[in-house]
KOLGU-982408 format. One record per residue: x, y, z of N, C-alpha, C, CB in turn. Coordinates in nm, 2 decimals, decimal comma, m for minus. Glycine has a CB too. Example, Ala and Ser with C-alpha at 12.3 -4.5 7.8 and 13.67 -1.06 7.14 Angstrom:
+--------+--------+--------+--------+--------+--------+--------+--------+--------+--------+--------+--------+
!    npx !    npy !    npz !   capx !   capy !   capz !    cpx !    cpy !    cpz !   cbpx !   cbpy !   cbpz !
+--------+--------+--------+--------+--------+--------+--------+--------+--------+--------+--------+--------+
!   1,32 !  m0,57 !   0,78 !   1,23 !  m0,45 !   0,78 !   1,32 !  m0,33 !   0,78 !   1,13 !  m0,45 !   0,90 !
!   1,28 !  m0,22 !   0,71 !   1,37 !  m0,11 !   0,71 !   1,29 !   0,00 !   0,79 !   1,41 !  m0,06 !   0,57 !
+--------+--------+--------+--------+--------+--------+--------+--------+--------+--------+--------+--------+
***
This chain:
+--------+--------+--------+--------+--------+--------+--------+--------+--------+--------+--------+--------+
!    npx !    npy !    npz !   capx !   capy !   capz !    cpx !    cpy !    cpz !   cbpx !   cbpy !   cbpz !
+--------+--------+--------+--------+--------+--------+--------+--------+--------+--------+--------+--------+
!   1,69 !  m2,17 !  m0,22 !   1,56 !  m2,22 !  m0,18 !   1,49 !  m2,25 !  m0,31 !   1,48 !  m2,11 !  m0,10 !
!   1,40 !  m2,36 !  m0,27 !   1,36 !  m2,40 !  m0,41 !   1,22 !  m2,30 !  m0,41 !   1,33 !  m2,58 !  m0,42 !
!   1,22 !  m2,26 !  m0,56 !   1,10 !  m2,19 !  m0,58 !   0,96 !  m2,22 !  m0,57 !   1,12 !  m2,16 !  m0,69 !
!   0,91 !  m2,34 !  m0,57 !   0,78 !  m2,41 !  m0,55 !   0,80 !  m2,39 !  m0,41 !   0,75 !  m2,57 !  m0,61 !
!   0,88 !  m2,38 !  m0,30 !   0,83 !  m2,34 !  m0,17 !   0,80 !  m2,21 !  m0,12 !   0,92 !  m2,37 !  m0,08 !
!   0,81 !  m2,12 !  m0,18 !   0,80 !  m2,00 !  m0,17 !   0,67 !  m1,99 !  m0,19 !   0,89 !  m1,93 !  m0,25 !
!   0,62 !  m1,90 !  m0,08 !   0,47 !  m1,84 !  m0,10 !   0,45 !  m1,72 !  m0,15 !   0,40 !  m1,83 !   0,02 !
!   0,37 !  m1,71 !  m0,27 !   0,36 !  m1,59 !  m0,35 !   0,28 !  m1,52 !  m0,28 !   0,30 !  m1,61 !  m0,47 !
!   0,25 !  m1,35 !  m0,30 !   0,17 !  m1,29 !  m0,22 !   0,10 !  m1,22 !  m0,32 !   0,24 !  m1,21 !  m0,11 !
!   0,00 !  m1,19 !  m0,29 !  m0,09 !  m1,08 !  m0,42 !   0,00 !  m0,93 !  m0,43 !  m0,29 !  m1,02 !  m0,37 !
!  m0,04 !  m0,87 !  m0,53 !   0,02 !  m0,68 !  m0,53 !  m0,15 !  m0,68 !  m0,61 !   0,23 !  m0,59 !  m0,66 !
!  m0,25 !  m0,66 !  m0,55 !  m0,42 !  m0,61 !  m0,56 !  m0,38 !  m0,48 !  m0,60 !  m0,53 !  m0,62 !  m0,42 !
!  m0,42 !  m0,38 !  m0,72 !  m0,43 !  m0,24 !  m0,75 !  m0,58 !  m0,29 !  m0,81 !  m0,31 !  m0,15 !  m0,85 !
!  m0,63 !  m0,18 !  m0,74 !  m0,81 !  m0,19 !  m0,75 !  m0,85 !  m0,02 !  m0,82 !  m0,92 !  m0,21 !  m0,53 !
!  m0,86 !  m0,01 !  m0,94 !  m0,91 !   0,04 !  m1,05 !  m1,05 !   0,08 !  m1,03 !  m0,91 !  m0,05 !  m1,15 !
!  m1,06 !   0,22 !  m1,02 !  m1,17 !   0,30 !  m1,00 !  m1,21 !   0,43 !  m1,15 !  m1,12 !   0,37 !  m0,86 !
!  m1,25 !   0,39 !  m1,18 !  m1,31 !   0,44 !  m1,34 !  m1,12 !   0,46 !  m1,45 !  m1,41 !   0,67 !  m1,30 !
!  m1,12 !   0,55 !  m1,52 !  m1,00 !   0,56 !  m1,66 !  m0,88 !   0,65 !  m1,53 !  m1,08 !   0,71 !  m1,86 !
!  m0,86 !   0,69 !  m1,40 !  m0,77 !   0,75 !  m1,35 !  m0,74 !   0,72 !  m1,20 !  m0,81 !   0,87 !  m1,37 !
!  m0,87 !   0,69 !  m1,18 !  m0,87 !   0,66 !  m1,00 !  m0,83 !   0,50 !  m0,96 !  m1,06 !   0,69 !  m0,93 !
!  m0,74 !   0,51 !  m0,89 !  m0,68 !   0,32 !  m0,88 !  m0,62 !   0,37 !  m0,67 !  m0,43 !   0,25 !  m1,06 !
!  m0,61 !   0,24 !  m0,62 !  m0,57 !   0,25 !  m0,50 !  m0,49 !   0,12 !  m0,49 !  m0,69 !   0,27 !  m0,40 !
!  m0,40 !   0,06 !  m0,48 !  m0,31 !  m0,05 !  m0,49 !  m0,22 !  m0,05 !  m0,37 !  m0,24 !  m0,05 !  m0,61 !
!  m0,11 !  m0,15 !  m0,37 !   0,00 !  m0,15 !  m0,28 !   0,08 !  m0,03 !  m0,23 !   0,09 !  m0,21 !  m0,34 !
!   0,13 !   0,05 !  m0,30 !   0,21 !   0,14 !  m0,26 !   0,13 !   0,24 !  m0,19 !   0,29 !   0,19 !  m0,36 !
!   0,04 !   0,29 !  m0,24 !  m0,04 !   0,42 !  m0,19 !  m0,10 !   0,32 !   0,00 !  m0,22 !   0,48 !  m0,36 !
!  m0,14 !   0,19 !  m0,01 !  m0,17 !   0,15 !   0,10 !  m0,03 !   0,15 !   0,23 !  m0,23 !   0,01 !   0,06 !
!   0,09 !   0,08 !   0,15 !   0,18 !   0,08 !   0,22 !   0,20 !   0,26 !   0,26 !   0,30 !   0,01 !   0,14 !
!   0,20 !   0,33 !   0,24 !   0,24 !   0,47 !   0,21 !   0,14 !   0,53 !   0,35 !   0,18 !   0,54 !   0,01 !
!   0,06 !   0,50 !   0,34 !  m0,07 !   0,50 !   0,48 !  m0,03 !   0,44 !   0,61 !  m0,21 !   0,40 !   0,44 !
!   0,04 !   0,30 !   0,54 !   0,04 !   0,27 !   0,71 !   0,20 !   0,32 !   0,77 !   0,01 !   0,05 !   0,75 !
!   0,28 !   0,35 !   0,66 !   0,40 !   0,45 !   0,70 !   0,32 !   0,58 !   0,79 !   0,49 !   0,52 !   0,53 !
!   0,23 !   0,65 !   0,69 !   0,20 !   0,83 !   0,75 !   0,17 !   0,76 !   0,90 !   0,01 !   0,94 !   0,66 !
!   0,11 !   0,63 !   0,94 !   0,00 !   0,59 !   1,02 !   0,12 !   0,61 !   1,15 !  m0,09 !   0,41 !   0,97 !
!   0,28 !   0,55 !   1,12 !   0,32 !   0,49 !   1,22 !   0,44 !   0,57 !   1,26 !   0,35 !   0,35 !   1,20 !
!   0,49 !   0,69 !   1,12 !   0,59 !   0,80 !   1,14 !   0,48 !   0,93 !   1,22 !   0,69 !   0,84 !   0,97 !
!   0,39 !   0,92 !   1,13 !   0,32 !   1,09 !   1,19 !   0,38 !   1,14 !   1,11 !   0,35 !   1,18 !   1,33 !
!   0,42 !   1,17 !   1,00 !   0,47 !   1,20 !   0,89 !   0,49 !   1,15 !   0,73 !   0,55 !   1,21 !   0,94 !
!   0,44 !   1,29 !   0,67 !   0,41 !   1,20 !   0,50 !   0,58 !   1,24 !   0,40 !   0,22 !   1,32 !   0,39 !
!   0,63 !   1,33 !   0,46 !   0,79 !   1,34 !   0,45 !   0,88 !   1,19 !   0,51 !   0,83 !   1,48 !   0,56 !
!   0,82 !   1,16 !   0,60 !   0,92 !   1,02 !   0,66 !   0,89 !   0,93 !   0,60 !   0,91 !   0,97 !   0,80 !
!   0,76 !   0,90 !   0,58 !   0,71 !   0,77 !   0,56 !   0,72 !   0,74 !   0,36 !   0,53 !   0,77 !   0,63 !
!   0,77 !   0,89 !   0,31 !   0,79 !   0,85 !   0,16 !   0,95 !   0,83 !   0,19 !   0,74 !   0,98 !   0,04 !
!   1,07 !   0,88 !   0,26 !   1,15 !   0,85 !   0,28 !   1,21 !   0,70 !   0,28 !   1,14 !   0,91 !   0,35 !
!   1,12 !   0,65 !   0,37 !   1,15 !   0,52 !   0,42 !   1,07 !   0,43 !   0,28 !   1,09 !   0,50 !   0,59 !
!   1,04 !   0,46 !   0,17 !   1,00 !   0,36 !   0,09 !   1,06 !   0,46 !  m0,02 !   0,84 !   0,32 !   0,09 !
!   1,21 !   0,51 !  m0,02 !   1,27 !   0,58 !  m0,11 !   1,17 !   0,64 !  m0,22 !   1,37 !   0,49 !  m0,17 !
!   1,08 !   0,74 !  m0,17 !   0,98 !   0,82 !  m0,25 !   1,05 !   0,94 !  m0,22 !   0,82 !   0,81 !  m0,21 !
!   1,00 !   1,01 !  m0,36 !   1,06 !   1,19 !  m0,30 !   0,92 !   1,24 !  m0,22 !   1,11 !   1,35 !  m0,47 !
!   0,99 !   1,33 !  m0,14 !   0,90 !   1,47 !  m0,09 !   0,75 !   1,46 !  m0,19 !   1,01 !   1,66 !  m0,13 !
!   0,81 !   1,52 !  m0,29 !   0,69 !   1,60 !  m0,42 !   0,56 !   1,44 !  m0,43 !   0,82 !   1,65 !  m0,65 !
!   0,66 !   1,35 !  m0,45 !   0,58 !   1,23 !  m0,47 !   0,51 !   1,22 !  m0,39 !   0,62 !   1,13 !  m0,49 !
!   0,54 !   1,20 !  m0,24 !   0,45 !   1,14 !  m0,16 !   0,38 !   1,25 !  m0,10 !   0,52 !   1,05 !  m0,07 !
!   0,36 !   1,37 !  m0,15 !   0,29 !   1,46 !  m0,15 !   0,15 !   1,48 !  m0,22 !   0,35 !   1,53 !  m0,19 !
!   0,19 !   1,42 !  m0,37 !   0,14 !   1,38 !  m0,48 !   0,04 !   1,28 !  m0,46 !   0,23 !   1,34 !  m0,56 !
!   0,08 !   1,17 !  m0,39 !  m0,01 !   1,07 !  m0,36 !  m0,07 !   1,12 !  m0,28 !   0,04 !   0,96 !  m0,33 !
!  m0,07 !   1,16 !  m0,19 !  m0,13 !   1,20 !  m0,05 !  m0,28 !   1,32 !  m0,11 !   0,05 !   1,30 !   0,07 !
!  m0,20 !   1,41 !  m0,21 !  m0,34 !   1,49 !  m0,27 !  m0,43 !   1,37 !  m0,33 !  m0,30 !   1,64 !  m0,41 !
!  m0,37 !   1,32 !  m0,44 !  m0,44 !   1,21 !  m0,50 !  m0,58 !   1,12 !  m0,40 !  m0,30 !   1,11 !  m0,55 !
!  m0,50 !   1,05 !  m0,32 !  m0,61 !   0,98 !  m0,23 !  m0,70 !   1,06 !  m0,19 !  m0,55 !   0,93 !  m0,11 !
!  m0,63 !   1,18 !  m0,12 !  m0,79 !   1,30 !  m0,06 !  m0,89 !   1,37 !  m0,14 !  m0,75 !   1,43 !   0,01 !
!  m0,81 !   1,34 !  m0,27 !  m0,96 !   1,42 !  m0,40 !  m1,06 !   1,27 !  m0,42 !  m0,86 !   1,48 !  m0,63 !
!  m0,99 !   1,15 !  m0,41 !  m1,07 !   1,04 !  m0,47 !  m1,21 !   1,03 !  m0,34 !  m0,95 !   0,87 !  m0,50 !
!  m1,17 !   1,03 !  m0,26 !  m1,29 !   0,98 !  m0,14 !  m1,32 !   1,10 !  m0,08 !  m1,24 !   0,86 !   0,01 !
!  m1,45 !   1,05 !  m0,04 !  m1,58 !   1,13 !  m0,01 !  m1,54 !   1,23 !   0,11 !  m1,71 !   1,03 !   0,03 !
!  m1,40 !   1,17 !   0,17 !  m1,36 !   1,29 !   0,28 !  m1,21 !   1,27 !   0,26 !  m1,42 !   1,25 !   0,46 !
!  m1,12 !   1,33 !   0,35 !  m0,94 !   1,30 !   0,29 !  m0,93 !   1,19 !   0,42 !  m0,77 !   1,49 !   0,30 !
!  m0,80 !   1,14 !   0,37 !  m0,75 !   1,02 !   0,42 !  m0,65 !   1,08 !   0,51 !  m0,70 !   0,91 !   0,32 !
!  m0,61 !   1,14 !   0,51 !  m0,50 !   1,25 !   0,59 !  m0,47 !   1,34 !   0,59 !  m0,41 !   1,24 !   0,59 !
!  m0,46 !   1,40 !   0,73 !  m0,47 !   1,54 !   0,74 !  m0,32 !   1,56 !   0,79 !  m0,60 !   1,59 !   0,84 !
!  m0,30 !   1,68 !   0,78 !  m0,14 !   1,72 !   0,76 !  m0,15 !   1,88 !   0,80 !  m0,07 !   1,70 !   0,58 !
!  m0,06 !   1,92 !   0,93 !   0,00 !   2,09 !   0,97 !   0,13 !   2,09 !   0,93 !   0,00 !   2,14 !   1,15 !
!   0,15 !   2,20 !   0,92 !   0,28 !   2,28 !   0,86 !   0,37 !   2,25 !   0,99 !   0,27 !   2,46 !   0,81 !
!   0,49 !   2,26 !   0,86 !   0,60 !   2,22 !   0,98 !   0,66 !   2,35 !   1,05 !   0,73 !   2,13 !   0,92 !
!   0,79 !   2,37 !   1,09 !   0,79 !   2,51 !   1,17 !   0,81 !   2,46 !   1,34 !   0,63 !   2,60 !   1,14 !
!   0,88 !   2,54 !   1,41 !   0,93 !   2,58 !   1,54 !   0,86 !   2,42 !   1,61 !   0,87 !   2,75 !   1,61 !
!   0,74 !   2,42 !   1,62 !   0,69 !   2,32 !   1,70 !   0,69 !   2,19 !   1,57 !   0,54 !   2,37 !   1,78 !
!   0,74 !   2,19 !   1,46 !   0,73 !   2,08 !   1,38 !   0,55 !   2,04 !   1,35 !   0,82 !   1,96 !   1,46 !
!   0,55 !   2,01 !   1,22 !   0,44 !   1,95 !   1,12 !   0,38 !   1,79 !   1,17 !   0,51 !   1,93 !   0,95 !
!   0,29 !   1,76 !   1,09 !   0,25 !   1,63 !   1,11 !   0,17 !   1,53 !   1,05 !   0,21 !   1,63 !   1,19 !
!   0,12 !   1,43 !   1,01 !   0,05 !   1,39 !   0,94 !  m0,03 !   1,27 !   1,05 !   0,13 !   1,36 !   0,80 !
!  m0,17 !   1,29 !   1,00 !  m0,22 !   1,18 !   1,05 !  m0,36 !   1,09 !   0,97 !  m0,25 !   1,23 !   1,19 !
!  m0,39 !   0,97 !   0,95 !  m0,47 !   0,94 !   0,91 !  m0,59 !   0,95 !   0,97 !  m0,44 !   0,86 !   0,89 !
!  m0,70 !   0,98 !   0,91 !  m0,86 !   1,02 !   0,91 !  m0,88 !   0,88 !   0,94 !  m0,95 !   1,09 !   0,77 !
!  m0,99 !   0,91 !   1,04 !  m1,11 !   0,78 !   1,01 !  m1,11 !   0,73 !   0,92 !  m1,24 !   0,81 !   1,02 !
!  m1,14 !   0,81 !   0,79 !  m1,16 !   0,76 !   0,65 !  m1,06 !   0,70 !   0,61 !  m1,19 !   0,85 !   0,57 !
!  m0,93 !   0,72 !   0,63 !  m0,78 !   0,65 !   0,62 !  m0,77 !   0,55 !   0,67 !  m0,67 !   0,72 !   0,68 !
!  m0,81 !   0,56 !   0,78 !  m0,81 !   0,41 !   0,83 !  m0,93 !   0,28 !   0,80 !  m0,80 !   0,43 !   0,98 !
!  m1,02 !   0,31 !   0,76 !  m1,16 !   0,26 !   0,69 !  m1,11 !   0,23 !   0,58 !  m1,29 !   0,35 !   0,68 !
!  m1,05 !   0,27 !   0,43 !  m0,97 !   0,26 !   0,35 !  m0,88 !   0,14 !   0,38 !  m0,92 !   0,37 !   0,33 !
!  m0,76 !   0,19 !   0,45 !  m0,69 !   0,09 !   0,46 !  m0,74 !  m0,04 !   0,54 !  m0,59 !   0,14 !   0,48 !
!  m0,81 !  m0,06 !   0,58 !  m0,86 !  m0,16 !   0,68 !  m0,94 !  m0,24 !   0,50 !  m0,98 !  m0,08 !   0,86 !
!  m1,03 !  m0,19 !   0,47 !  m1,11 !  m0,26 !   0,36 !  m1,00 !  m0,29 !   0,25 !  m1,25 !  m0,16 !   0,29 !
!  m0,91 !  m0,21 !   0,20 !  m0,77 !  m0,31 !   0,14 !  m0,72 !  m0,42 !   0,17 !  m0,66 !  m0,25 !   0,15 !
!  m0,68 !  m0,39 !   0,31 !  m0,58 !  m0,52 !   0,32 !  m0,70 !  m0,66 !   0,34 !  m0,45 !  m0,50 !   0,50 !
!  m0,82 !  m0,62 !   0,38 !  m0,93 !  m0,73 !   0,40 !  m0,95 !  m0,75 !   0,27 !  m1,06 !  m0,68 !   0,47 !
!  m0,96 !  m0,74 !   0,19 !  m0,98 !  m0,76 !   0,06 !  m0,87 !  m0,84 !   0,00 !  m0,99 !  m0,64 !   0,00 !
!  m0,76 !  m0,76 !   0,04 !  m0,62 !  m0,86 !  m0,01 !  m0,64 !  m1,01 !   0,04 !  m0,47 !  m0,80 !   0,07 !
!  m0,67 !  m0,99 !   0,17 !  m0,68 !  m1,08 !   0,26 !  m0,74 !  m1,27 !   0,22 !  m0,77 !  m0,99 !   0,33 !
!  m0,88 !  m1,16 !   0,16 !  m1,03 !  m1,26 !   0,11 !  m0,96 !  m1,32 !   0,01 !  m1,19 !  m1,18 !   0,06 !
!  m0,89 !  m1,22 !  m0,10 !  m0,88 !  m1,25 !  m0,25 !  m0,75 !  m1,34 !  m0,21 !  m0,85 !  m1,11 !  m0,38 !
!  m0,68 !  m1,38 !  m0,11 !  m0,55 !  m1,49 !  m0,12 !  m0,61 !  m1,59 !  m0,06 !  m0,40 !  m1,46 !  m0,06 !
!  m0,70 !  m1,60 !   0,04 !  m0,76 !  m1,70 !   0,10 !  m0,82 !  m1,79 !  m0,04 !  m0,88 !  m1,64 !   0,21 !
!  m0,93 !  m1,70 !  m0,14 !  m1,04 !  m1,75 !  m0,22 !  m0,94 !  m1,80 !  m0,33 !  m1,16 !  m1,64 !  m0,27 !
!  m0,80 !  m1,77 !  m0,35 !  m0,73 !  m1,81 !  m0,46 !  m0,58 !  m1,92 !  m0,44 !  m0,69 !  m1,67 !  m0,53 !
!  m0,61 !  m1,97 !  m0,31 !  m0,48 !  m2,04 !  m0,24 !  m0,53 !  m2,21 !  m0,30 !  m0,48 !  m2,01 !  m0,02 !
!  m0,62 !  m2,23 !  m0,37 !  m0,60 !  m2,36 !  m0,48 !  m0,51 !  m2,32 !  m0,60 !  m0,76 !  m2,41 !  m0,57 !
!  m0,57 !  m2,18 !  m0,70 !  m0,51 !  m2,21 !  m0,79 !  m0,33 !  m2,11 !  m0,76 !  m0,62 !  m2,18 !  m0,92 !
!  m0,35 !  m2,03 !  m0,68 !  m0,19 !  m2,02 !  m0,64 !  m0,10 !  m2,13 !  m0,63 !  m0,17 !  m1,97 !  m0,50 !
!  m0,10 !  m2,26 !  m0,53 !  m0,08 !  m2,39 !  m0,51 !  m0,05 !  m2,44 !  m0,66 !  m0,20 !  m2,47 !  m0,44 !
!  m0,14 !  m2,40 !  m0,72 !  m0,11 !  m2,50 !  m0,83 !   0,00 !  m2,44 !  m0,96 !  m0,28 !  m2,54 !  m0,90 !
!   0,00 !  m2,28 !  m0,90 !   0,10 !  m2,22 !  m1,03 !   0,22 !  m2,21 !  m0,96 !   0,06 !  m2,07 !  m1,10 !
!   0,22 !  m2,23 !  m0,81 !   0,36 !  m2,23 !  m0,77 !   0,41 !  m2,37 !  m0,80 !   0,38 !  m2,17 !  m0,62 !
!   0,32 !  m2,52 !  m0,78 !   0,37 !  m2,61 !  m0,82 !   0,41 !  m2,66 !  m1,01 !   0,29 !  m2,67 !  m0,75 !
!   0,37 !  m2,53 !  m1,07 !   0,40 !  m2,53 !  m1,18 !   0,51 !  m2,47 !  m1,21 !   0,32 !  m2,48 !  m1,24 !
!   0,61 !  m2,39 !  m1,16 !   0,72 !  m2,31 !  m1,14 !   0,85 !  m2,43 !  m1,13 !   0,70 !  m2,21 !  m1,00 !
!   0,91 !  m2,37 !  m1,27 !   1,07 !  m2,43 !  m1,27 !   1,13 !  m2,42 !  m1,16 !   1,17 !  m2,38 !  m1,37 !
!   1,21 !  m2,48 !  m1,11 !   1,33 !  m2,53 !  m1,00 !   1,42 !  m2,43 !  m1,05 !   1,41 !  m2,71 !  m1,02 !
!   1,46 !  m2,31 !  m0,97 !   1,56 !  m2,22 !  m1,03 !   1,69 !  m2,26 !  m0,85 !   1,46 !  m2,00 !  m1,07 !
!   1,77 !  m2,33 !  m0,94 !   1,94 !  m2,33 !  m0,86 !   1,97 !  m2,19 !  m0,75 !   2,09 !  m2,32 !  m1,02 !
!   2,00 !  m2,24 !  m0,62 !   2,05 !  m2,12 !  m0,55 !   2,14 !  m2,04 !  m0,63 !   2,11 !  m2,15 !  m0,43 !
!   2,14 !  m1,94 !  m0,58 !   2,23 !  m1,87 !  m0,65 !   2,22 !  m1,77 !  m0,79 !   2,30 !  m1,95 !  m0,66 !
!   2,15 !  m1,80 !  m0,85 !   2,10 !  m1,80 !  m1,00 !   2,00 !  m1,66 !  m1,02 !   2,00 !  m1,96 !  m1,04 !
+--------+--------+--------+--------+--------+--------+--------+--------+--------+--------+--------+--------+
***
């Protein structure tokens, strides 16, 4: 496929003071918890470990004013994870954002994908 046909997509990580950032993965990572019920599955399925997507999961709930997901222990009747209101308010203003920022930049996208060398199938 020729590369000038290919539609580029943004990866938006939005930078919140010297530590706090919210970007692609931690969003993807959300709408996994959103659709397994689980923060064990949903790092699974984006080859994350356990500890990591644990990690993230504290991370997001210290940054905002309430947690993005709430989570019971697993055991006999099994654990769970689910997104907060606030989880989903979050991720809803991300992807809208993504959204706005490829709409407001689909001139000069156009013009850097029509700037892109011809790379041979295969290659």
């Amino acid at each position: 496929m020729d590369t000038n046909t290919k539609r580029p997509r943004l990866r938006i990580r939005i930078v919140f003071g010297d530590e706090e950032m919210f970007g692609p993965g931690k969003a993807e990572l959300l709408e996994r918890i959103d659709r397994t019920g689980s923060i064990a599955a949903a790092g699974r399925e984006m080859g994350m470990s356990y500890k990591r997507a644990w990690e993230l999961i504290g991370t997001l709930n210290a940054m905002f004013q309430a947690p993005l997901v709430t989570s019971t222990r697993g055991g006999p009747g099994g654990g769970g994870a689910v997104l907060t209101d606030m989880g989903r308010e979050v991720l809803r203003l991300y992807r809208g954002f993504e959204a706005e920022a490829a709409q407001a930049g689909v001139r000069q996208l156009d013009a850097l994908c029509a700037a892109l060398k011809d790379i041979p199938e295969g290659k």
